[in-house]
C-alpha positions in Angstrom: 63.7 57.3 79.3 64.9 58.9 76.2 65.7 62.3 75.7 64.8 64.0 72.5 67.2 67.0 71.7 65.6 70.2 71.2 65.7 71.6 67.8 68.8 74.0 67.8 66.8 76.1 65.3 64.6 76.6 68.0 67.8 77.3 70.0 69.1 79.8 67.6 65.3 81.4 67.3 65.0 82.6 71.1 68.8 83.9 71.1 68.0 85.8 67.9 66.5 88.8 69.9 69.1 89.0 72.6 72.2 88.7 70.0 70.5 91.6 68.0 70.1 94.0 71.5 73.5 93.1 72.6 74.6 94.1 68.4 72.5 97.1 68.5 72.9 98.6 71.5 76.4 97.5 72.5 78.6 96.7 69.8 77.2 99.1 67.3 77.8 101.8 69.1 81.1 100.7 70.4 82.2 100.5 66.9 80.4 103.4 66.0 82.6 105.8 69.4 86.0 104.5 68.3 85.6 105.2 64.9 84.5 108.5 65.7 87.6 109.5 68.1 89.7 109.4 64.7 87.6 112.4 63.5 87.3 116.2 63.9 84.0 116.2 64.3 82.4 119.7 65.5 78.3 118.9 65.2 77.0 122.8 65.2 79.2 124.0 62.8 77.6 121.8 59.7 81.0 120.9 58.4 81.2 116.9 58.0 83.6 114.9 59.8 87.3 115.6 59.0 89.7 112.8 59.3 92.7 113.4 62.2 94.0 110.1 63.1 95.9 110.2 66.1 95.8 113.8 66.4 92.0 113.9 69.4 94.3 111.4 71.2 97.6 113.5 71.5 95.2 116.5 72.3 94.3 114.3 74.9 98.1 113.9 76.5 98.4 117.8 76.4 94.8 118.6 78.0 95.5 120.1 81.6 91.6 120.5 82.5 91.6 116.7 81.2 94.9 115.8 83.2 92.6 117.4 86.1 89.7 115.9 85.8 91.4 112.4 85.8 92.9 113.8 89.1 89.5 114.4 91.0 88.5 111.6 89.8 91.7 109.6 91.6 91.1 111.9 94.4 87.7 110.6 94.6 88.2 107.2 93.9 90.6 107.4 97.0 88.3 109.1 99.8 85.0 107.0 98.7 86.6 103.2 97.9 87.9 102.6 101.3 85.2 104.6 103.3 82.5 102.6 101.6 84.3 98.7 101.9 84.9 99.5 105.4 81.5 100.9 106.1 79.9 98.1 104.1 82.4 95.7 105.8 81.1 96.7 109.3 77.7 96.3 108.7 77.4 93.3 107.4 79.5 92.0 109.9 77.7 93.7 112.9 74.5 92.7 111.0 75.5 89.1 111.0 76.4 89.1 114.8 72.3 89.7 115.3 70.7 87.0 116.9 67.2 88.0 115.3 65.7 91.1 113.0 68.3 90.8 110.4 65.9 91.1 107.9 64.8 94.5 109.3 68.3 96.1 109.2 69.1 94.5 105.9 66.1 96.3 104.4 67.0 99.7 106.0 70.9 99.5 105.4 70.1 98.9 101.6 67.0 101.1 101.5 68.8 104.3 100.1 70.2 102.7 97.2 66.7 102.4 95.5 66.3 106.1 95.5 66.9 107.7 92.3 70.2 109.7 91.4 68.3 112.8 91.2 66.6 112.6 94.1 69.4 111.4 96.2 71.5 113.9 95.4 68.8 117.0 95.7 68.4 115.5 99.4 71.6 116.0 100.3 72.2 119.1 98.5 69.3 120.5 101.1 71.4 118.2 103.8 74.8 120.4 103.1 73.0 123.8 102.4 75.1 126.5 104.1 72.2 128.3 105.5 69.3 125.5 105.8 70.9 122.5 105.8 70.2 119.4 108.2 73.9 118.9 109.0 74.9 123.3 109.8 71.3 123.3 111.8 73.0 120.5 113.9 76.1 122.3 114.2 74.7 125.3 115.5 75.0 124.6 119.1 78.5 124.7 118.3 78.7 127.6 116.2 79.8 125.8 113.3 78.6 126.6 109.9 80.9 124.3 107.8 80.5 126.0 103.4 80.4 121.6 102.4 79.4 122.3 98.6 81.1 125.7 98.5 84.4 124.9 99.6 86.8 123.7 97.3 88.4 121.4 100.0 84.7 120.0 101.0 83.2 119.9 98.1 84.4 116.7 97.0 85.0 114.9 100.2 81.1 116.0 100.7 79.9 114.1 97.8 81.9 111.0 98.0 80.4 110.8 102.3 76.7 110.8 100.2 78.0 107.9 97.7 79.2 105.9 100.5 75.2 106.6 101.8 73.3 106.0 98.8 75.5 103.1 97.1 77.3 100.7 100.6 73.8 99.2 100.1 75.2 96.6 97.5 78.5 95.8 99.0 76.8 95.5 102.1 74.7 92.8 101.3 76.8 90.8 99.0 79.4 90.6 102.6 76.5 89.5 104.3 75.7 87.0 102.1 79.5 85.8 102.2 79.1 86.6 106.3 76.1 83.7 106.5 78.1 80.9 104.6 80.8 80.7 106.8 80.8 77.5 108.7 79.1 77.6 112.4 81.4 74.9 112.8 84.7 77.4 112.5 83.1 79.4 115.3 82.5 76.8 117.7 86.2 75.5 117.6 87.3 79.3 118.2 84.7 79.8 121.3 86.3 76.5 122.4 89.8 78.1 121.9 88.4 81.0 123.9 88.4 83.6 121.0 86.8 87.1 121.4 84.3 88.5 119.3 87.2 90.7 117.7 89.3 87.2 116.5 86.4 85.6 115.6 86.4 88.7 113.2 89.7 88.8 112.2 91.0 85.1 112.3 87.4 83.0 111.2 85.5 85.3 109.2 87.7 88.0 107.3 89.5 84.8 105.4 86.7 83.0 104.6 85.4 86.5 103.0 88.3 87.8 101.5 87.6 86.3 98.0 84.1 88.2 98.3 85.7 91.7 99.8 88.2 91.7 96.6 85.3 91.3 94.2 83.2 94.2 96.0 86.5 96.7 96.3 86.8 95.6 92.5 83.0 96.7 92.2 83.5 100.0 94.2 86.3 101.0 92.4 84.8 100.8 88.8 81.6 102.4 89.8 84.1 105.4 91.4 86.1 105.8 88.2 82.7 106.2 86.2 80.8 108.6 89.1 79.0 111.5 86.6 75.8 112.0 88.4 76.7 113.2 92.0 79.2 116.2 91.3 76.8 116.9 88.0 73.9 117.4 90.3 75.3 118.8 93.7 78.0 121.0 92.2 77.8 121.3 88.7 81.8 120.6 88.7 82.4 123.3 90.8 83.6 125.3 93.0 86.8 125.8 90.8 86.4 122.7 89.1 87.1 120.5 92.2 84.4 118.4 91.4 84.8 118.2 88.0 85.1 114.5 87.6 86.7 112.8 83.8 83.0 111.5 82.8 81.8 114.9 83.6 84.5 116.8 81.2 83.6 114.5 78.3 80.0 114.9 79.0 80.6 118.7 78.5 83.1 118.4 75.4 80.1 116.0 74.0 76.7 118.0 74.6 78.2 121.4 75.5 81.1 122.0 72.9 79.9 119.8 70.6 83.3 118.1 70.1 82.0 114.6 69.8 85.4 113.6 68.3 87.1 114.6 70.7 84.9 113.2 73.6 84.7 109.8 71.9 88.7 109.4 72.6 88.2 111.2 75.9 86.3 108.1 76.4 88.1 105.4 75.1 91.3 106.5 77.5 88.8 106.4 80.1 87.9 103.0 79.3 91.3 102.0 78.7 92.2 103.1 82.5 89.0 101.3 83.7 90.4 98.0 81.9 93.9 98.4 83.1 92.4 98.7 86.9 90.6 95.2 86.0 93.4 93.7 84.6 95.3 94.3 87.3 93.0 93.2 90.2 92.7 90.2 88.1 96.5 89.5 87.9 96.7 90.2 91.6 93.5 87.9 92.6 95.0 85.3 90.2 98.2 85.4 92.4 96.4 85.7 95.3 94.7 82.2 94.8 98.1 80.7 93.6 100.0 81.4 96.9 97.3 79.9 99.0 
């Protein structure tokens, strides 16, 4: 039987109001925030935009709360990447091991992740409260009473244990996915080899996986450099600005200062880290696959 091609009028018709979203709502402003990072641009003072160049970017290189926020944001990056692959990690694996009722866990492992930001983080806000919290109430035997929002040193370790809560979800099921297409064959010949549970881990399944765990640490580490809403809701930035992630200090130079300028290149060095971190995992995946 002969196929008649479809028109590619028709074709061009049903792209038409994708291409013009994607134009509108990605490109345009795109455009539209790097243009603007090579202006002086001060929105409540009435003045228009005043041409600078270069000049919001070297401000940048010399801008210590800047330099700082960049560092909580490392900071964080560092305490909730590897708490939440190996958490998500575990579970799937443990998950897998089930003989029955996977479905049940599955749906309660990734059940926090549909809660809304706001609400997430105003339940665990209540959950660190210093004097009616869930977590101090359950120290009390011990007469503990730990200042976890307060504290400069808990602050941020605080909020990046509630990420690995509300967000593991994801990671955890794409590893369980990966987890279920490993070959039953490849665990047969171990039990025949007399392999543990623990080698069965380490020697079957972890290298069959691995492809899958780089794309989720890739995943985790993105959505850690660009974290706004957790420190914005729970602290605010604070105490001392030791929450004061880099998407939360060009949120305030935006909307609070009124710098948009300014923020625009804030974000564009942002973005230019975030690339450089994806570039890299890239090169290193790339190699990764070439060795094997």
């Amino acid at each position: 039987m002969n196929r008649q091609a479809g028109s590619p009028g028709a074709a061009v018709l049903f792209l038409l109001p994708f291409a013009a979203a994607f134009l509108v709502f990605f490109v345009g402003p795109t455009v539209f925030g790097l243009g603007m990072s090579f202006f002086d641009w001060e929105m409540l003072s009435g003045l228009p935009p005043r041409w600078v160049g270069g000049g919001n970017y070297l401000e940048a290189l010399q801008d210590a709360r800047f330099h700082r926020s960049l560092l909580v944001t490392g900071l964080f990056v560092f305490i909730t990447v590897p708490l939440n692959l190996f958490a998500s990690l575990g579970l799937a694996a443990g998950v897998s091991a089930l003989p029955k009722r996977q479905g049940v866990y599955r749906s309660l492992i990734y059940l926090p992740v549909l809660l809304n930001i706001t609400v997430a983080s105003l339940l665990w806000r209540w959950f660190y409260n210093t004097k009616f919290g869930l977590f101090n109430k359950l120290l009390q035997p011990w007469g503990l009473e730990l200042p976890w929002l307060t504290d400069p040193a808990l602050a941020l370790p605080s909020i990046s244990l509630m990420t690995v809560w509300w967000t593991s979800g994801v990671s955890f099921l794409i590893l369980l996915t990966a987890f279920q297409q490993v070959s039953p064959s490849l665990y047969e010949a171990a039990e025949i080899d007399g392999a543990t549970g623990w080698q069965k881990f380490r020697f079957v399944s972890l290298p069959q996986i691995m492809p899958v765990v780089g794309f989720c640490l890739l995943l985790e580490v993105l959505s850690s450099f660009k974290v706004f809403g957790q420190p914005f809701l729970m602290t605010g930035g604070g105490p001392e600005g030791a929450t004061r992630v880099a998407m939360q200090y060009i949120y305030e130079t935006g909307f609070s200062f009124f710098r948009m300028g300014y923020a625009s290149a804030l974000s564009w060095i942002s973005f230019l880290l975030i690339f450089c971190v994806t570039l890299l995992h890239r090169i290193g995946s790339g190699k990764g696959r070439a060795g094997k």
